[in-house]
C-alpha positions in Angstrom: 0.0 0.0 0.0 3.0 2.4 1.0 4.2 1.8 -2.5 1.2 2.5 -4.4 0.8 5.7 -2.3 4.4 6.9 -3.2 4.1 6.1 -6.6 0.6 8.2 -6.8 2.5 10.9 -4.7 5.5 10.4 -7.0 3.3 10.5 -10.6 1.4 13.4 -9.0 4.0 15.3 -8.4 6.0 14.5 -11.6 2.2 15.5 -13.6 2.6 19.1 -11.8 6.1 19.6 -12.6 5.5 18.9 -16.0 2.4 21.3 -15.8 3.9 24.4 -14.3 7.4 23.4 -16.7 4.6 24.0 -19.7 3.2 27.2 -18.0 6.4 28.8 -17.6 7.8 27.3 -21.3 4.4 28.8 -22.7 4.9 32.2 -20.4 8.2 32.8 -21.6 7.5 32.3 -25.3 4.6 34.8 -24.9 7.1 37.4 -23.2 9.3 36.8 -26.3 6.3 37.4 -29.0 5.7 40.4 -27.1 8.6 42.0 -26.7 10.7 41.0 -29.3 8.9 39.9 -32.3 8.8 42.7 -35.5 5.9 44.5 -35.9 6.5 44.9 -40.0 9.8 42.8 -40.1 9.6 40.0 -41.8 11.1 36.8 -39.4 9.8 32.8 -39.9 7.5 31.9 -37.2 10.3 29.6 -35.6 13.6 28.1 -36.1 16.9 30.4 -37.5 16.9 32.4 -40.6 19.7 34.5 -42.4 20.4 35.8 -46.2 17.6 36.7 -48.5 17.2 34.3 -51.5 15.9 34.4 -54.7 13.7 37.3 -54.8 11.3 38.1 -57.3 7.8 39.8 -58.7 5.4 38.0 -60.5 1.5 38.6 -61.0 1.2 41.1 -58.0 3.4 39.2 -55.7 7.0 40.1 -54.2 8.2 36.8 -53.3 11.0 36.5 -50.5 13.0 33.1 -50.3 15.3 33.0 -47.3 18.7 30.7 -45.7 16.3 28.6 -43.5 17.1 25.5 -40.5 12.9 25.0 -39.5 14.4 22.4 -36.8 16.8 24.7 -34.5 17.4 28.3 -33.8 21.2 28.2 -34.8 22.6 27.7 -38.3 22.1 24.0 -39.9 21.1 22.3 -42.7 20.0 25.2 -44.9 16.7 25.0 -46.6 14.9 27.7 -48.5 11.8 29.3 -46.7 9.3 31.0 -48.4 7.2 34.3 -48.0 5.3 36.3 -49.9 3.7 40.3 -49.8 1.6 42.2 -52.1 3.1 45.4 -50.6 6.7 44.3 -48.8 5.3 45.0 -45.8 2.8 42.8 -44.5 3.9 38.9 -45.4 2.2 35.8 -45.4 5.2 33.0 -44.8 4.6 29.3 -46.7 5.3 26.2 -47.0 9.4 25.4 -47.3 10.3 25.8 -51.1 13.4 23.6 -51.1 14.7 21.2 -49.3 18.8 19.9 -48.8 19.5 16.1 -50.8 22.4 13.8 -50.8 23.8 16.3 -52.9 23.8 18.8 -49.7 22.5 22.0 -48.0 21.0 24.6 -50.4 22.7 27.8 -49.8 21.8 30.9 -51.1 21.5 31.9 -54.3 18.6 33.5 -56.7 15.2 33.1 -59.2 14.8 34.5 -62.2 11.3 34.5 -64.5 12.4 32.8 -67.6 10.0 34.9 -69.7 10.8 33.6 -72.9 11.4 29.6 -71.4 15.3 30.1 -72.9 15.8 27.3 -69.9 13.0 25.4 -72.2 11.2 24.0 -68.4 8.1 25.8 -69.7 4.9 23.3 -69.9 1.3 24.0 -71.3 2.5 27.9 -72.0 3.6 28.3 -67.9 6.6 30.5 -67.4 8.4 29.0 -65.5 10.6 30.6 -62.3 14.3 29.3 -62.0 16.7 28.8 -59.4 20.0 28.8 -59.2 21.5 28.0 -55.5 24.7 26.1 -54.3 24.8 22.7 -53.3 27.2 22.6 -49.9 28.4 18.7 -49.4 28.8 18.5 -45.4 30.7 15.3 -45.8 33.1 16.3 -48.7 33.9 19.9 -46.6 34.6 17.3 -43.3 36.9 15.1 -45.3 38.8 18.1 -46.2 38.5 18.7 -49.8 38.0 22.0 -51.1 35.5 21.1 -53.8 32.3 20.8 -51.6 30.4 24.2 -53.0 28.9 23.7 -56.2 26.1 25.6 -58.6 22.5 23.8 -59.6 19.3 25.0 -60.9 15.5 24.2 -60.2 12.5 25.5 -61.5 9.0 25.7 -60.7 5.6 26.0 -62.4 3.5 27.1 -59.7 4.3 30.4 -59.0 7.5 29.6 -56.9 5.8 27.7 -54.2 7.8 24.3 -55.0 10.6 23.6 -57.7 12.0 20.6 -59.2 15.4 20.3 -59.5 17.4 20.0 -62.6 18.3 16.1 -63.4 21.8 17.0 -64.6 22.9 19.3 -61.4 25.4 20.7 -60.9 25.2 23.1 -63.7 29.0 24.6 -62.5 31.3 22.5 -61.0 33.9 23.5 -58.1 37.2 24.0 -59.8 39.2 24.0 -56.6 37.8 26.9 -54.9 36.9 26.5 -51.1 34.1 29.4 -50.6 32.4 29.3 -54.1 29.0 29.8 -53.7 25.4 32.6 -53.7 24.7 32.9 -57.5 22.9 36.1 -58.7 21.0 35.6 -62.0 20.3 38.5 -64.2 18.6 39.4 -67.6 21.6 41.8 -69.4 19.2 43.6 -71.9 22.4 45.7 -73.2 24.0 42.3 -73.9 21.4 40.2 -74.5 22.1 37.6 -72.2 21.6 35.7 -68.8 24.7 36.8 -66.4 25.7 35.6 -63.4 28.2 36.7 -60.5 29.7 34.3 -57.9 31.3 34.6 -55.0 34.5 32.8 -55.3 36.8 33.5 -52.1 38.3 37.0 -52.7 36.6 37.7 -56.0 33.9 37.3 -57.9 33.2 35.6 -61.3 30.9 36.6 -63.8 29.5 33.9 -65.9 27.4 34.3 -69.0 24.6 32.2 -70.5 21.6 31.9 -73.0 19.4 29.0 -71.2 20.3 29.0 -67.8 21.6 25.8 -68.0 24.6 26.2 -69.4 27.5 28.5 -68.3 30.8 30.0 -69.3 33.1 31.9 -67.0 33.6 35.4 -68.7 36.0 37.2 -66.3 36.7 38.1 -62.7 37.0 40.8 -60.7 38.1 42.2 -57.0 42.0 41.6 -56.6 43.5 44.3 -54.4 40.0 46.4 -54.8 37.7 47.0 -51.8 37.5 45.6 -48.8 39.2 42.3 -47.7 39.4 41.6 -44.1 37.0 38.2 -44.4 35.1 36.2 -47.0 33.2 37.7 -50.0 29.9 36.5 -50.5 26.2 37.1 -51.8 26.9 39.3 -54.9 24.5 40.9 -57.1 25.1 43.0 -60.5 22.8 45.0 -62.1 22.6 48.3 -64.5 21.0 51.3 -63.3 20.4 54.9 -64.4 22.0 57.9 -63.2 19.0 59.3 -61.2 18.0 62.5 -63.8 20.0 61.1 -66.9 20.4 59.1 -69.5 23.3 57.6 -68.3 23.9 53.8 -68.1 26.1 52.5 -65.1 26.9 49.0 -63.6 26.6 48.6 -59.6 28.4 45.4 -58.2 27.4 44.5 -54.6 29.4 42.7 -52.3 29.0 41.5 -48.7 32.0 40.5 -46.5 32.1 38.8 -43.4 34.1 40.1 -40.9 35.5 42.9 -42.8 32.2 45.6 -42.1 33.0 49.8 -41.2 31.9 49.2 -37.6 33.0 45.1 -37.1 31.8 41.9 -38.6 29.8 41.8 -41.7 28.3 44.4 -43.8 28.0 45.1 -47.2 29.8 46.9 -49.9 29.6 48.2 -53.6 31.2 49.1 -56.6 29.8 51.6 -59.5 31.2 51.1 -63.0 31.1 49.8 -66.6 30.6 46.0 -68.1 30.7 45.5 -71.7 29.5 41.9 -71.5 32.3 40.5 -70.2 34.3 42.3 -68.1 33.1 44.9 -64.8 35.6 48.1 -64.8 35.7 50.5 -62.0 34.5 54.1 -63.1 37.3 56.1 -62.4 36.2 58.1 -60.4 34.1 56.0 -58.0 37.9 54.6 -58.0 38.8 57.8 -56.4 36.5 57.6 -53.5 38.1 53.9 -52.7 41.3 54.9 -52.5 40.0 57.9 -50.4 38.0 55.7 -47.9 39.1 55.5 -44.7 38.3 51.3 -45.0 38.9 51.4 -48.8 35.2 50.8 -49.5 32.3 52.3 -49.5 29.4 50.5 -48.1 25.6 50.6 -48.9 25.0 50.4 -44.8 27.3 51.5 -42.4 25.5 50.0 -39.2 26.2 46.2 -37.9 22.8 44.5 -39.5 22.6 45.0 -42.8 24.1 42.0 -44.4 24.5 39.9 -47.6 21.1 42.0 -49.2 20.0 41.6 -52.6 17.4 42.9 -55.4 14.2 41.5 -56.7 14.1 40.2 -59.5 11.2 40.6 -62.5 10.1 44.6 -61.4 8.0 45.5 -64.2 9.4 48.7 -66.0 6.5 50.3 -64.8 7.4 50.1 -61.4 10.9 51.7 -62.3 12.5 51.5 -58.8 15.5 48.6 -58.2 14.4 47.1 -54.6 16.4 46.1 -52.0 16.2 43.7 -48.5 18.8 42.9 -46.6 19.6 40.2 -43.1 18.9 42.4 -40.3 22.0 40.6 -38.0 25.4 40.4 -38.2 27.6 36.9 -37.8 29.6 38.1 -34.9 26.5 37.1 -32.3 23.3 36.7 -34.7 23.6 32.9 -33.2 23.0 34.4 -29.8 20.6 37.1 -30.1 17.8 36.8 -27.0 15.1 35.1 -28.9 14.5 31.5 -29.1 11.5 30.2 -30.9 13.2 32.1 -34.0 16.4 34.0 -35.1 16.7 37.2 -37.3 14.3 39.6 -38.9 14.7 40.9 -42.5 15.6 45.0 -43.0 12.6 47.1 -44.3 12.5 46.7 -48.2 14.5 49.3 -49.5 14.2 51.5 -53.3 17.7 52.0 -54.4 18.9 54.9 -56.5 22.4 55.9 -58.3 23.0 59.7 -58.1 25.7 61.3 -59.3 27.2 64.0 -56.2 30.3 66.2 -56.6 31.6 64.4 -59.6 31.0 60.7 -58.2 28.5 57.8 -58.1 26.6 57.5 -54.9 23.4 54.7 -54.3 21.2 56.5 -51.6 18.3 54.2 -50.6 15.0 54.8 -48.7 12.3 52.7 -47.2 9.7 51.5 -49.9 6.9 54.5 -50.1 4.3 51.2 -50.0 5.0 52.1 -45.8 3.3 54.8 -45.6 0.1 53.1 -46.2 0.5 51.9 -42.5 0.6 55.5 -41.2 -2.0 56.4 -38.8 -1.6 58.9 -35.7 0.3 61.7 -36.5 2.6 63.9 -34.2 4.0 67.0 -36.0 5.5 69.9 -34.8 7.5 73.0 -36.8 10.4 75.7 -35.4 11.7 73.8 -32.5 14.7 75.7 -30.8 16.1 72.6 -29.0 18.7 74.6 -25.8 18.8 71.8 -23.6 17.8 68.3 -23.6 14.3 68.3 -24.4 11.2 65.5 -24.5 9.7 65.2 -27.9 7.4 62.1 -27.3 6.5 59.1 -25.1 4.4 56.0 -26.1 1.5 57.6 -24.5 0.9 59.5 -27.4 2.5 57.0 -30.0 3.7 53.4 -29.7 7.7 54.5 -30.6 7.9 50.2 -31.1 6.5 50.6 -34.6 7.2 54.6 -35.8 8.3 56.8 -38.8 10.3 59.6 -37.8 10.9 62.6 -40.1 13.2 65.4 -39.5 14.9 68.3 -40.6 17.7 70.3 -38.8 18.7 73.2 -39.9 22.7 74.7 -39.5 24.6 71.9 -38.3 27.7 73.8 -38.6 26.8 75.0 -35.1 26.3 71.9 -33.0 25.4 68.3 -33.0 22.4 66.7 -31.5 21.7 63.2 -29.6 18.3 61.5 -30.0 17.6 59.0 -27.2 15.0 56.3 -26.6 14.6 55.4 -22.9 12.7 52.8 -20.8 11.2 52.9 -17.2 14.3 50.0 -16.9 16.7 52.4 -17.7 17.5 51.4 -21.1 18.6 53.6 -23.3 19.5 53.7 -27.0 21.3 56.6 -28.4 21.9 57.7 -31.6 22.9 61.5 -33.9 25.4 63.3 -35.2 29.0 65.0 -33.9 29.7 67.7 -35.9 33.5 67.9 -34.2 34.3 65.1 -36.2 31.0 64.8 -38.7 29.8 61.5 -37.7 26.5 60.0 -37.0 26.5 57.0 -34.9 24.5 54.6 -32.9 25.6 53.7 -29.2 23.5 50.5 -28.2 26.0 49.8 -25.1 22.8 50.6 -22.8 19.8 49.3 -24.6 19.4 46.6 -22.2 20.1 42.8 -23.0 23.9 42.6 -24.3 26.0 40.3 -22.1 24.8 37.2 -24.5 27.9 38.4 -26.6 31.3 40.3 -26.3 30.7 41.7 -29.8 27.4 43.2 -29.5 27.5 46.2 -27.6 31.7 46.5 -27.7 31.7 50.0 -29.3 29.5 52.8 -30.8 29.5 52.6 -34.5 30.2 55.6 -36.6 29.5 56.8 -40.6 30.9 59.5 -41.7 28.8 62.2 -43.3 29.4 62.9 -46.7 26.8 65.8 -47.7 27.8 69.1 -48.0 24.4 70.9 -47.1 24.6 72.8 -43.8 21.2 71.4 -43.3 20.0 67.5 -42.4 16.9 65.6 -43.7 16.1 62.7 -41.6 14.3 59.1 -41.2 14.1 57.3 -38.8 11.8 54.3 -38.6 11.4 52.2 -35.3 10.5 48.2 -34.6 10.7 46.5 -31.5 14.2 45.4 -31.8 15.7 47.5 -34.5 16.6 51.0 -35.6 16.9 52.1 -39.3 18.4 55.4 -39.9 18.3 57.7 -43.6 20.6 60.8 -43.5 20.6 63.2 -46.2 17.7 61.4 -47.6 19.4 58.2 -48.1 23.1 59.1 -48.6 24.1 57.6 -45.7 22.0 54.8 -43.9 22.7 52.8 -40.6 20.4 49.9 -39.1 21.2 48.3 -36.0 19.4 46.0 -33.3 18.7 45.9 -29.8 16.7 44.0 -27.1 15.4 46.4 -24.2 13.9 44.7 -21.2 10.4 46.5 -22.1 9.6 49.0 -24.9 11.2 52.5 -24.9 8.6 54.3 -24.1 10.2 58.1 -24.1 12.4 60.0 -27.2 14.8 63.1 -26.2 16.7 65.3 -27.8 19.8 67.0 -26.6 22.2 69.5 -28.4 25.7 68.5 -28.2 26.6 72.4 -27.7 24.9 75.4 -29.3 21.0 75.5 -30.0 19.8 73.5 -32.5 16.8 73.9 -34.5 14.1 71.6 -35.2 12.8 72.8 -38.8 10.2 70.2 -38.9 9.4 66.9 -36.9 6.8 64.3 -37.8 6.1 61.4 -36.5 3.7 58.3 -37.5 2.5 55.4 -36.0 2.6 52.5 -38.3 -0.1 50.1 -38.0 0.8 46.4 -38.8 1.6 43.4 -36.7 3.1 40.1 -38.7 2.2 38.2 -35.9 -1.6 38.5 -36.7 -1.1 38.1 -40.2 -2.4 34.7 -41.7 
């Protein structure tokens, strides 16, 4: 009888455990949805996620393939996961597009519409959406052979939402290269031809083509040009025209990990010519290299903004070349506070090419499609800023889903901080010191950062390259991330951060002198992914 009792007493007791194990298991993930989830950036519903893949448009959809382990919230086996938007905003994730084989992981790479079926996969009239992605063999990379990256191609007849893979992969073979991988297909109109660049340790390779399934190396570039201090990766080419002009130019991106302005990854670009075969710096983008202080100029000068891409298919129409980044950076993204899933994509982005005191700039701002989401306003004009000041709190809006717009005028005379607090004592602090013309963002206060030595180990800086006395701002505000457009998109920093509750207050302070406030405006931005279905 004793025994009975103590096992009831013992299954009783093991019964409650379990219970009040799932309560807390269940309370914790709720405090994580809460707190730490995106309101409008896109992240999987669980398990880890990193570089964008093979974006495209097609029949009113932006589709958003993504580096993808469903079964963990660290890097493994990569699959492609699959989302799509109407807008770029508000996204509806699906089922997993494509899946590793015996052949290995699927790492990134891209998707082209083969309008005119040169790839011949078309059936019954469908056009039919190809991949290209590299296979990574886990076992060949163990046994220490340097041949385990290799190119293959898929393609898909409905819509993108599954692909068959090509019977005769690999379509490019590993010549001896250990990091050879992320493909970016694109249609050359000036050429008349399928090109694609590869990231092929130090360099990148630009292959041509006329049915996708068949490619010959053209040329390389990247030896001694730009920034080296890791691996090159994620690549994408594409001609654009000189905002206001006629003019034709190629832009190269390149991502590098570590090797970023302010510490790990981050990534940068190159503005010149291609005649078909070979990319040429314009000379005088050349100029600005050699006159960087990191001999490269980078399309985001914050820590999470890495190995971003364009869409593919944008009708002419449209007109604008779109942009989305990995909103994380390698040196802790595998140790971020959040658990049920890793990493949030950047705000899509509209990319331009300006020409600015003799040389090639991109500037980039959030899509316009944002706006739409705007609801209460806060605006204010002629603010003489002498001390630090209060401009909001969350009483009037929610500053963990916000469009910021500013204008200060005459920043000759002083610099100015803008800092988001908490009741906790978290702060976030970011501006611009015009003793040395830098903005920056100083996270070393905003609350969870001992999960990594490299998270919060220094403020990160940009330097300003305008000339106007006056600053245009943006500033647009998520739960965990800030994304900053100076000088309306001539120099943009994003960064994360995990406060232990919302900020709930925005300052400003003069760094010496007055400042004015021209105009401020502020938005609310109503949309929640987490309610999306």
């Amino acid at each position: 009888m004793i025994n009975k009792i103590n096992i009831i007493l013992i299954g009783s007791l093991m019964f409650s455990l379990t219970v009040k194990g799932q309560q807390l298991f269940d309370k914790k993930n709720t405090m994580e949805e809460e707190l730490y989830r995106p309101n409008f950036h896109f992240t999987p519903k669980k398990g880890w996620m990193n570089d964008p893949n093979g974006m495209f448009f097609k029949d009113g959809y932006y589709h958003l393939y993504f580096q993808h382990y469903p079964d963990g919230n660290t890097w493994g086996p990569m699959h492609w996961g699959h989302a799509i938007s109407t807008d770029m905003i508000s996204w509806k994730e699906m089922p997993i597009a494509l899946y590793p084989d015996e052949k290995g992981y699927i790492f990134s790479g891209s998707s082209v519409v083969d309008v005119n079926n040169s790839s011949g996969f078309s059936k019954n009239g469908i056009e039919p959406i190809v991949a290209m992605f590299t296979y990574h063999d886990m076992k060949e990379e163990k046994a220490g052979k340097s041949n385990y990256q290799s190119q293959a191609i898929a393609y898909s007849l409905d819509e993108g939402k599954t692909f068959i893979k090509y019977s005769e992969n690999p379509v490019i073979k590993n010549p001896g290269i250990k990091d050879f991988r992320d493909p970016k297909i694109v249609w050359d109109p000036i050429h008349n031809q399928w090109l694609m660049v590869l990231a092929a340790g130090q360099k990148i390779m630009f292959y041509s083509s006329s049915n996708l399934k068949e490619w010959n190396l053209e040329s390389d570039f990247g030896d001694g040009i730009g920034a080296h201090g890791g691996v090159w990766e994620c690549p994408d080419l594409f001609p654009m025209a000189v905002q206001g002009t006629d003019e034709i130019k190629w832009v190269l991106f390149v991502s590098i990990n570590p090797g970023g302005p302010n510490g790990g990854s981050a990534t940068q670009y190159f503005v010149g010519d291609f005649d078909g075969t070979h990319f040429k710096l314009d000379p005088s983008f050349e100029k600005d290299l050699s006159n960087s202080e990191h001999k490269s100029i980078w399309i985001d000068y914050g820590r999470d903004n890495y190995a971003g891409v364009t869409w593919a298919n944008i009708p002419d129409t449209n007109g604008r070349k779109l942009f989305m980044g990995w909103m994380s950076n390698w040196d802790y993204s595998q140790k971020v506070p959040t658990f049920k899933w890793r990493s949030a994509m950047t705000v899509a982005r509209s990319v331009e090419l300006r020409k600015i005191e003799n040389s090639y700039k991109l500037v980039s701002q959030p899509v316009k499609e944002l706006s739409n989401y705007r609801s209460v306003k806060y605006k204010k004009d002629a603010i003489a800023i002498k001390r630090t000041e209060k401009i909001i709190d969350s009483k009037a809006i929610d500053l963990s889903s916000t469009e910021i717009n500013f204008k200060i005028s005459d920043l000759k005379n002083s610099g100015f901080n803008f800092k988001l607090s908490n009741k906790q004592g978290d702060t976030l602090i970011f501006g611009y010191d015009n003793t040395n013309n830098n903005f920056f963002i100083d996270r070393r206060k905003s609350g969870k950062i001992d999960y990594s030595e490299n998270f919060a180990n220094r403020v990160s800086f940009a330097k300003r390259t305008s000339l106007n006395p006056n600053l245009e701002g943006k500033i647009i505000l998520d739960k965990t991330s800030i994304e900053l457009f100076f000088d309306n998109g001539e120099t943009v920093m994003t960064e994360i951060f995990f406060p232990r509750s919302p900020f709930s207050e925005l300052i400003i302070e003069p760094k010496s002198k007055e400042i004015i406030l021209d105009n401020l405006e502020l938005h609310q931005l109503n949309i929640n992914q987490t309610k999306l279905k």
